[in-house]
mmJSON file of the N, C-alpha and C atoms, coordinates in Angstrom:
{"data_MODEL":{"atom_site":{
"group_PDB":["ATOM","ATOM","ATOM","ATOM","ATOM","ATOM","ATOM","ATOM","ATOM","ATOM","ATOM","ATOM","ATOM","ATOM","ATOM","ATOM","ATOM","ATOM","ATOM","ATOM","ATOM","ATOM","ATOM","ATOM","ATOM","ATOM","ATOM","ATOM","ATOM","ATOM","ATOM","ATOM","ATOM","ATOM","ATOM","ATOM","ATOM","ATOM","ATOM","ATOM","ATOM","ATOM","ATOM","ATOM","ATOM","ATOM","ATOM","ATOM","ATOM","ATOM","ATOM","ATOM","ATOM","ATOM","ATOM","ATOM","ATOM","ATOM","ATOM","ATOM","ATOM","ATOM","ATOM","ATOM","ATOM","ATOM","ATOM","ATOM","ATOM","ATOM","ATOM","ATOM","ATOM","ATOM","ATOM","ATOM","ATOM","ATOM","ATOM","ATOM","ATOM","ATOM","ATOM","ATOM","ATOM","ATOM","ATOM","ATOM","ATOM","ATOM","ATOM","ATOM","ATOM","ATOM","ATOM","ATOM","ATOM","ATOM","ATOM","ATOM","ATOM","ATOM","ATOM","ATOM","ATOM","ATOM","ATOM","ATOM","ATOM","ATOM","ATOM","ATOM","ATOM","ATOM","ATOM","ATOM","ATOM","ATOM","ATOM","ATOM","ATOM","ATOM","ATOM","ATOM","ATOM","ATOM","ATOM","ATOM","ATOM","ATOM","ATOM","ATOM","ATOM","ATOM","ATOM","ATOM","ATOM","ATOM","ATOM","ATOM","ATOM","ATOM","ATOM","ATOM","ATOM","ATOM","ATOM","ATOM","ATOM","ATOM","ATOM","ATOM","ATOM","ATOM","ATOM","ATOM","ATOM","ATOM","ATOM"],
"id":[1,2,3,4,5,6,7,8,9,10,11,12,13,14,15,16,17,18,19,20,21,22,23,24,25,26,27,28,29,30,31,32,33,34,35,36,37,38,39,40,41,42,43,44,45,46,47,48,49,50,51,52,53,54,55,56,57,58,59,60,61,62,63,64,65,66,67,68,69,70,71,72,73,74,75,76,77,78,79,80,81,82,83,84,85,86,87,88,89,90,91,92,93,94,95,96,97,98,99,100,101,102,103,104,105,106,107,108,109,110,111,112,113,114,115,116,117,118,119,120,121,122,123,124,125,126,127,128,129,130,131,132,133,134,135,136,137,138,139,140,141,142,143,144,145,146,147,148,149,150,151,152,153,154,155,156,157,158,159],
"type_symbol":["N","C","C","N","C","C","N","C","C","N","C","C","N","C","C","N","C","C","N","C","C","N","C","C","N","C","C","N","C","C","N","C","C","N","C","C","N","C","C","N","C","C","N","C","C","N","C","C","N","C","C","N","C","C","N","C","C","N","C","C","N","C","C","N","C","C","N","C","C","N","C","C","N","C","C","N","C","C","N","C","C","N","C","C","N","C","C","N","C","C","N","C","C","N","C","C","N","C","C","N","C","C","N","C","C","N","C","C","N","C","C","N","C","C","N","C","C","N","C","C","N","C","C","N","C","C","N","C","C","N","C","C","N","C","C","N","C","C","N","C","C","N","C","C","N","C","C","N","C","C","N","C","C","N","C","C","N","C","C"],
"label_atom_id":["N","CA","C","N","CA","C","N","CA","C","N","CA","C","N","CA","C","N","CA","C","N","CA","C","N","CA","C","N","CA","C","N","CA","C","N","CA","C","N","CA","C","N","CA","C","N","CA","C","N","CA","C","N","CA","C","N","CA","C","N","CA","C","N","CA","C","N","CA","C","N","CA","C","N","CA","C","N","CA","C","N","CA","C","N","CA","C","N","CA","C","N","CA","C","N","CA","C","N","CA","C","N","CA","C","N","CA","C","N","CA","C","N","CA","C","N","CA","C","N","CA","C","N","CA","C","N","CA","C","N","CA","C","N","CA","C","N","CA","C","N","CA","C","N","CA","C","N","CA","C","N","CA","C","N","CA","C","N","CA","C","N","CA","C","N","CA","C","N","CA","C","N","CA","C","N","CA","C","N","CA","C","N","CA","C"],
"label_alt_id":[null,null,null,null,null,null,null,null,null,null,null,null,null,null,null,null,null,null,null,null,null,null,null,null,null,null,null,null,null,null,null,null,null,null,null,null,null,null,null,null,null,null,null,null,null,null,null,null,null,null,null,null,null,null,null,null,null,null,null,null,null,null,null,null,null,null,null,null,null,null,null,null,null,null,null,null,null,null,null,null,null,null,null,null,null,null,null,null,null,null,null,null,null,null,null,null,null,null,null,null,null,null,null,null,null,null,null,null,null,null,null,null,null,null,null,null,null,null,null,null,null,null,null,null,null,null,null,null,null,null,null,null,null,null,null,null,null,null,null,null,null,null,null,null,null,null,null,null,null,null,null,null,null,null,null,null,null,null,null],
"label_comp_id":["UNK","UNK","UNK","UNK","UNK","UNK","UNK","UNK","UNK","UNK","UNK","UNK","UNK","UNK","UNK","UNK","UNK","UNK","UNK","UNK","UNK","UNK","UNK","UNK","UNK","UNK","UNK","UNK","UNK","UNK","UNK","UNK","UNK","UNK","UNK","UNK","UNK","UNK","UNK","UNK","UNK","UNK","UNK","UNK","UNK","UNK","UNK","UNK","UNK","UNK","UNK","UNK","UNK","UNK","UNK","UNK","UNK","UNK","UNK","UNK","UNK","UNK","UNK","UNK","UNK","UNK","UNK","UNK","UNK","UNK","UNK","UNK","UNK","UNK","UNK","UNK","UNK","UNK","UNK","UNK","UNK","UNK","UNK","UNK","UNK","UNK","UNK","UNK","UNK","UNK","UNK","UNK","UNK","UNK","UNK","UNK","UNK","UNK","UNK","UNK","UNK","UNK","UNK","UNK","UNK","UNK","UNK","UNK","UNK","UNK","UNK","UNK","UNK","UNK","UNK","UNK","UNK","UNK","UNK","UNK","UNK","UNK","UNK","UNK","UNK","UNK","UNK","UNK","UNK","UNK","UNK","UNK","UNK","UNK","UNK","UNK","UNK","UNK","UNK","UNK","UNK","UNK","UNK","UNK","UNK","UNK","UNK","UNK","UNK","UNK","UNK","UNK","UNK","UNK","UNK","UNK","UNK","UNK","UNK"],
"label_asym_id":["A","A","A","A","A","A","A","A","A","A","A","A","A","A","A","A","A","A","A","A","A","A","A","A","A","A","A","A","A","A","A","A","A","A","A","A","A","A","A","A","A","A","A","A","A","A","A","A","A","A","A","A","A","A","A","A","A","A","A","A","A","A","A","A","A","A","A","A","A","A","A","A","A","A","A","A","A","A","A","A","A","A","A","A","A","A","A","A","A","A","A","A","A","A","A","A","A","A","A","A","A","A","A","A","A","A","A","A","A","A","A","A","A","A","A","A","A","A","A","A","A","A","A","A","A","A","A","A","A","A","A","A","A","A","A","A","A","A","A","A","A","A","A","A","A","A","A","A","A","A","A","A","A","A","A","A","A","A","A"],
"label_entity_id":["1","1","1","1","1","1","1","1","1","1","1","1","1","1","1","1","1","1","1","1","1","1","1","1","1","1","1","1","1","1","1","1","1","1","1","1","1","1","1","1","1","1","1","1","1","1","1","1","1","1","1","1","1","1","1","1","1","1","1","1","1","1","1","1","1","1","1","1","1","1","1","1","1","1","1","1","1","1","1","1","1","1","1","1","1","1","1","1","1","1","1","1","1","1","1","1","1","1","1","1","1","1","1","1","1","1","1","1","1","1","1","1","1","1","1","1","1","1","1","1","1","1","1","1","1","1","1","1","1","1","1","1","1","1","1","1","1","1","1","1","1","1","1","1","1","1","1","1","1","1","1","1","1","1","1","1","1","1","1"],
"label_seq_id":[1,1,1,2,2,2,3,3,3,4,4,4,5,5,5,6,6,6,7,7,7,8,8,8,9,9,9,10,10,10,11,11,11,12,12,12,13,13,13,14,14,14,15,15,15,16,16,16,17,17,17,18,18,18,19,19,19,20,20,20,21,21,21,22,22,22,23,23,23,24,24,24,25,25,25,26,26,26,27,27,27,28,28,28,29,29,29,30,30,30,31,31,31,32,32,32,33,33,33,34,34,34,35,35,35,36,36,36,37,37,37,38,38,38,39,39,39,40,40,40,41,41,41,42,42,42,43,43,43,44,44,44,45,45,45,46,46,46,47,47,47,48,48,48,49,49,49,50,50,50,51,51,51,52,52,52,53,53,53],
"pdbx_PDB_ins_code":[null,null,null,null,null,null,null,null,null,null,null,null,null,null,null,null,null,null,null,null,null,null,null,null,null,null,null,null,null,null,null,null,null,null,null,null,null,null,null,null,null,null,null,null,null,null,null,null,null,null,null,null,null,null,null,null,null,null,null,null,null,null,null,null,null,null,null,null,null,null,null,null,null,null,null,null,null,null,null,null,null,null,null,null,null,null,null,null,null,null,null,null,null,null,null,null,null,null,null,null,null,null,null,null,null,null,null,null,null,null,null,null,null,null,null,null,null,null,null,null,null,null,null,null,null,null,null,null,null,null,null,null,null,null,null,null,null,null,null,null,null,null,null,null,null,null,null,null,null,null,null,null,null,null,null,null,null,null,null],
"Cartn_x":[5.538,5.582,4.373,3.833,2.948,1.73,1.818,0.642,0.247,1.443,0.675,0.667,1.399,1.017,-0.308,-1.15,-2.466,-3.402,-2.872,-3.639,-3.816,-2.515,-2.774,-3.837,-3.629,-4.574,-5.802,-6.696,-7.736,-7.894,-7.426,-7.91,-7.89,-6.9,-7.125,-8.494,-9.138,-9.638,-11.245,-11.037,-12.315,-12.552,-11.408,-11.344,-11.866,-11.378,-11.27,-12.578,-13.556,-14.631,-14.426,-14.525,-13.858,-15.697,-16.259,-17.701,-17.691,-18.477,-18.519,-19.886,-19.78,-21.731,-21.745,-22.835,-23.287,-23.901,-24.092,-24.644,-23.197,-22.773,-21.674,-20.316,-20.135,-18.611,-17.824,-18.034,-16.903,-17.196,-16.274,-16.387,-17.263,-17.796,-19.126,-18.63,-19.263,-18.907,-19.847,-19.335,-20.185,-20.717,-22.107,-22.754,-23.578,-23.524,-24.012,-25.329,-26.483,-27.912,-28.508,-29.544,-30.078,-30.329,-30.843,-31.167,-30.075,-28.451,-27.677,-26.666,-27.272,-26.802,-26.304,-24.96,-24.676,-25.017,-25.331,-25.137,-24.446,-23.923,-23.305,-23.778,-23.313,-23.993,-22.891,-22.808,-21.816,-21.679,-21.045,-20.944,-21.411,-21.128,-21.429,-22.769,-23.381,-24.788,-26.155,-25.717,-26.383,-26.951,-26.514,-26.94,-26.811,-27.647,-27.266,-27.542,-26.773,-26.871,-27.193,-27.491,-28.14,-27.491,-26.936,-26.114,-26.697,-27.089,-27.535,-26.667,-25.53,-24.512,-24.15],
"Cartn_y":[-0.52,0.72,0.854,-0.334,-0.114,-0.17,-0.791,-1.072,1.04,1.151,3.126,3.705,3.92,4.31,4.242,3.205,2.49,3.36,3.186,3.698,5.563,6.212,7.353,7.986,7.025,7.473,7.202,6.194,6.03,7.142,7.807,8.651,9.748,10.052,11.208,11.256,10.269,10.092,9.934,9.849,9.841,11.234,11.678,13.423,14.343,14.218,14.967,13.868,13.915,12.788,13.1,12.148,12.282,11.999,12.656,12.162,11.794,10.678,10.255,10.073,10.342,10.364,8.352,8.207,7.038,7.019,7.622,6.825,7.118,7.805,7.74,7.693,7.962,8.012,9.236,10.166,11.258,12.385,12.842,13.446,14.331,14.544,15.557,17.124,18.109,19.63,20.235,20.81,21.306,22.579,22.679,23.826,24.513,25.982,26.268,26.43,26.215,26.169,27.645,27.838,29.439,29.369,28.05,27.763,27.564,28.013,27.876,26.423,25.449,24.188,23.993,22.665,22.082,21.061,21.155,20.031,20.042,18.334,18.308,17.904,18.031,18.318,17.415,16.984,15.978,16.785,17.239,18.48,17.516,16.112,15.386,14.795,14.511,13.81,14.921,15.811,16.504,16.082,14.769,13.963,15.069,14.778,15.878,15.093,15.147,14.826,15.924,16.084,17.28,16.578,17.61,17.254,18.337,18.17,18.874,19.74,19.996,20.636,21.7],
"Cartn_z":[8.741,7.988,7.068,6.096,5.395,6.601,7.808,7.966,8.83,9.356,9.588,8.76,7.087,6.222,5.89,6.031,5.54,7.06,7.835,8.697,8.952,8.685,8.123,7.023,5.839,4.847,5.023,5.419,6.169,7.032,7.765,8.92,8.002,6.906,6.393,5.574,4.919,4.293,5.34,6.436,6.899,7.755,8.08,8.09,6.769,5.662,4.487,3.405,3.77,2.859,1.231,0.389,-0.986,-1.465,-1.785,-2.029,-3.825,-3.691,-5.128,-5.936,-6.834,-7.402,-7.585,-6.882,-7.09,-8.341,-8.776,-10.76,-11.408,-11.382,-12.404,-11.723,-11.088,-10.304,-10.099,-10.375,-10.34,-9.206,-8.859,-7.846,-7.688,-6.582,-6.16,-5.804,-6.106,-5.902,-4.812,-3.764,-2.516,-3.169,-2.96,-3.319,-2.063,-1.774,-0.202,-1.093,0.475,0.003,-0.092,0.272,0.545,2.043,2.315,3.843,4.787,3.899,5.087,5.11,4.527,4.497,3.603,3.208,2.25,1.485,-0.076,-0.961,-1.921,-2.483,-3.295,-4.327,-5.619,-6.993,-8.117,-8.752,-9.703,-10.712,-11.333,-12.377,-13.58,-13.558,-14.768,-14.987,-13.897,-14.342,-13.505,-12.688,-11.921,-10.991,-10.415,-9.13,-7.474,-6.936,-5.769,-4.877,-3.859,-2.251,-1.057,-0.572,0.528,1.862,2.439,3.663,4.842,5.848,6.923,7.722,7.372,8.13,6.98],
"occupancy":[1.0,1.0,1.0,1.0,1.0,1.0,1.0,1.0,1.0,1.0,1.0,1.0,1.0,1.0,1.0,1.0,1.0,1.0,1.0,1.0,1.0,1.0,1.0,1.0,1.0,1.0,1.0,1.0,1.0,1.0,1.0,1.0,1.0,1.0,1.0,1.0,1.0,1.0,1.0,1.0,1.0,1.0,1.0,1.0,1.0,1.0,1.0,1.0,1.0,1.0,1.0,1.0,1.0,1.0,1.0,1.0,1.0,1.0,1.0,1.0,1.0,1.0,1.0,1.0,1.0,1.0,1.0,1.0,1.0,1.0,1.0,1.0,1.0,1.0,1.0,1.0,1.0,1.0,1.0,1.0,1.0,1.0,1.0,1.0,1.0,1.0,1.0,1.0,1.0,1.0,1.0,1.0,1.0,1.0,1.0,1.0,1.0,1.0,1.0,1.0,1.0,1.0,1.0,1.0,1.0,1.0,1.0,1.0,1.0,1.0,1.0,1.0,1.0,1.0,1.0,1.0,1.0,1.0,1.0,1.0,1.0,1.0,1.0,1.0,1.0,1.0,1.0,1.0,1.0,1.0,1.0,1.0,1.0,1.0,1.0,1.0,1.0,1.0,1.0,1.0,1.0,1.0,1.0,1.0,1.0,1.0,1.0,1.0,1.0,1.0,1.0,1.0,1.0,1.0,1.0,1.0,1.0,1.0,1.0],
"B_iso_or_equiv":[0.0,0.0,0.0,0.0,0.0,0.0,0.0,0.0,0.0,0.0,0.0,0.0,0.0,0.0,0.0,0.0,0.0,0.0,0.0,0.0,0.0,0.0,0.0,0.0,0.0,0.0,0.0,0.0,0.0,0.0,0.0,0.0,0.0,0.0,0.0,0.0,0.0,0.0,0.0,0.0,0.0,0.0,0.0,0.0,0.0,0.0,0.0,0.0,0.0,0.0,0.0,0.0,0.0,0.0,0.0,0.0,0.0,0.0,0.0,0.0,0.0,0.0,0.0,0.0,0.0,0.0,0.0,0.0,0.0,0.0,0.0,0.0,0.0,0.0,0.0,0.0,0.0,0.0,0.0,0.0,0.0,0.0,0.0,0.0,0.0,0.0,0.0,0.0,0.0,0.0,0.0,0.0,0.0,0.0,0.0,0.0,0.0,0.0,0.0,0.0,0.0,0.0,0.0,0.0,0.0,0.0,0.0,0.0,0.0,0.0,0.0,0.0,0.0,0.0,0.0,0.0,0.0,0.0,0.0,0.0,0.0,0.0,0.0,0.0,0.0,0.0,0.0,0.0,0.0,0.0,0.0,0.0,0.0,0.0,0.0,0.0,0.0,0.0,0.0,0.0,0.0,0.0,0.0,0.0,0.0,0.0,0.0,0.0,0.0,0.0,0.0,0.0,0.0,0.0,0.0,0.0,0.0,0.0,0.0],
"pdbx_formal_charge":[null,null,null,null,null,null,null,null,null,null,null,null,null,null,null,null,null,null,null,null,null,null,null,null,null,null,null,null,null,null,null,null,null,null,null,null,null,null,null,null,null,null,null,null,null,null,null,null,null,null,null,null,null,null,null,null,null,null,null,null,null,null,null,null,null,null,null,null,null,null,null,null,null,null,null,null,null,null,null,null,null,null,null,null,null,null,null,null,null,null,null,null,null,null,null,null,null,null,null,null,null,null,null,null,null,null,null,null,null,null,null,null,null,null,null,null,null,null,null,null,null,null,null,null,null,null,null,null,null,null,null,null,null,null,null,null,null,null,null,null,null,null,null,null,null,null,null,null,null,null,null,null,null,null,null,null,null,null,null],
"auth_seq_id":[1,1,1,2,2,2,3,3,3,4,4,4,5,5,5,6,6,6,7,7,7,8,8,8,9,9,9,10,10,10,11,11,11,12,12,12,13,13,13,14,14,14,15,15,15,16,16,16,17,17,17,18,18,18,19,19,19,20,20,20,21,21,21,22,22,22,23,23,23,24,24,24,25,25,25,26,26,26,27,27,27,28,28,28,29,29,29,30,30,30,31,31,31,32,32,32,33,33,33,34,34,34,35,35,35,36,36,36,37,37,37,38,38,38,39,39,39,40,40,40,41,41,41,42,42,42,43,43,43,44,44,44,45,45,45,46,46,46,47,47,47,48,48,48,49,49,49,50,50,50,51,51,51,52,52,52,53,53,53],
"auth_comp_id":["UNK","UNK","UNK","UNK","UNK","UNK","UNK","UNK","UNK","UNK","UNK","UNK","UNK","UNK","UNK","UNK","UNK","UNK","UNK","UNK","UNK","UNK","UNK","UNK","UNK","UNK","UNK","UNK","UNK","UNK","UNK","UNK","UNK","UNK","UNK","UNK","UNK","UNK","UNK","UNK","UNK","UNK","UNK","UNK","UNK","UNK","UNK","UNK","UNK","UNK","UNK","UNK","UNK","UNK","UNK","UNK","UNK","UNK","UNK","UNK","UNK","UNK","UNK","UNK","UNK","UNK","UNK","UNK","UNK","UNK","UNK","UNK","UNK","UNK","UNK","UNK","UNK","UNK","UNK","UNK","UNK","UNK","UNK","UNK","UNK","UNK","UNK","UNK","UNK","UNK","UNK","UNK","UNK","UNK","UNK","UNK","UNK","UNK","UNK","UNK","UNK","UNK","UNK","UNK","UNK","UNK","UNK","UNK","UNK","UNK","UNK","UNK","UNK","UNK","UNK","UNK","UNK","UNK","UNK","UNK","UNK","UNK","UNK","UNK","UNK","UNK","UNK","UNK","UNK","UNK","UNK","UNK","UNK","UNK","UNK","UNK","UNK","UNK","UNK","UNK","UNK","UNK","UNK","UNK","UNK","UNK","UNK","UNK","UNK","UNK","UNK","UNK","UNK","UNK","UNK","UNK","UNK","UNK","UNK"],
"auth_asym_id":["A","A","A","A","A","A","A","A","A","A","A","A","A","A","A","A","A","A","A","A","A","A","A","A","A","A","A","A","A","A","A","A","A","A","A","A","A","A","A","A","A","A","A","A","A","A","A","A","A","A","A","A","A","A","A","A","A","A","A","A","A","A","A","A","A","A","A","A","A","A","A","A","A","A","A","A","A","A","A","A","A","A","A","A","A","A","A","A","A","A","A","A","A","A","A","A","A","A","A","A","A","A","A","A","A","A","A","A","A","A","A","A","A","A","A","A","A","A","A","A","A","A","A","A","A","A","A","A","A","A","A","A","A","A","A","A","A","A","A","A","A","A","A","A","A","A","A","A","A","A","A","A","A","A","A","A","A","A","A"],
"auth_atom_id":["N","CA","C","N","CA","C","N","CA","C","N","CA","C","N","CA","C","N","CA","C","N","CA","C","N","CA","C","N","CA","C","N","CA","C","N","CA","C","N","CA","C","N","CA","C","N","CA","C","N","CA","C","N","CA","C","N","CA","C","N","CA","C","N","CA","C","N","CA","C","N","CA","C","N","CA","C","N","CA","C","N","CA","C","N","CA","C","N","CA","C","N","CA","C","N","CA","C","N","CA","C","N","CA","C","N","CA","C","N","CA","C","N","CA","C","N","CA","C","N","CA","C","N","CA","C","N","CA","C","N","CA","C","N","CA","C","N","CA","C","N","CA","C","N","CA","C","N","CA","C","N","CA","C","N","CA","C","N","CA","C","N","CA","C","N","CA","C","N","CA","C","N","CA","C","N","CA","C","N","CA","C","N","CA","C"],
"pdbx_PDB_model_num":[1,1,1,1,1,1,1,1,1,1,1,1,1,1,1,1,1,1,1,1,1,1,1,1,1,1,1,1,1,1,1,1,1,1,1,1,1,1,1,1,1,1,1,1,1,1,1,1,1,1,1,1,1,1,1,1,1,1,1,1,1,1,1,1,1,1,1,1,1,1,1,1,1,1,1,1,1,1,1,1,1,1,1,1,1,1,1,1,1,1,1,1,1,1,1,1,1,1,1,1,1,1,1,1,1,1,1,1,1,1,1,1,1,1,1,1,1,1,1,1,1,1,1,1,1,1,1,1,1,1,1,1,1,1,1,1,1,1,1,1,1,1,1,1,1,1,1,1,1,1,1,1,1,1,1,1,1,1,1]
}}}
């Protein structure tokens, strides 16, 4: 039981990506580009990641 519980949340979690700011930790906010594409932005330190999709 725990072990498909464990395996559910993993799959959800690699379906649904939880992105995290590598300098500070808190969750990342998707911002659309002008070019069409997504990045994400940390509301707390202003770290951004640029994603090609």
């Amino acid at each position: 039981m725990i072990r498909l519980l464990l395996l559910v949340l993993t799959g959800f979690f690699l379906v649904v990506p939880i992105h995290l700011c590598p300098e500070c930790g808190s969750l990342l906010e998707p911002r659309k580009a002008k070019s069409g594409g997504v990045f994400w932005v940390c509301p707390q330190c202003g770290y951004e990641v640029i994603h090609p999709c």
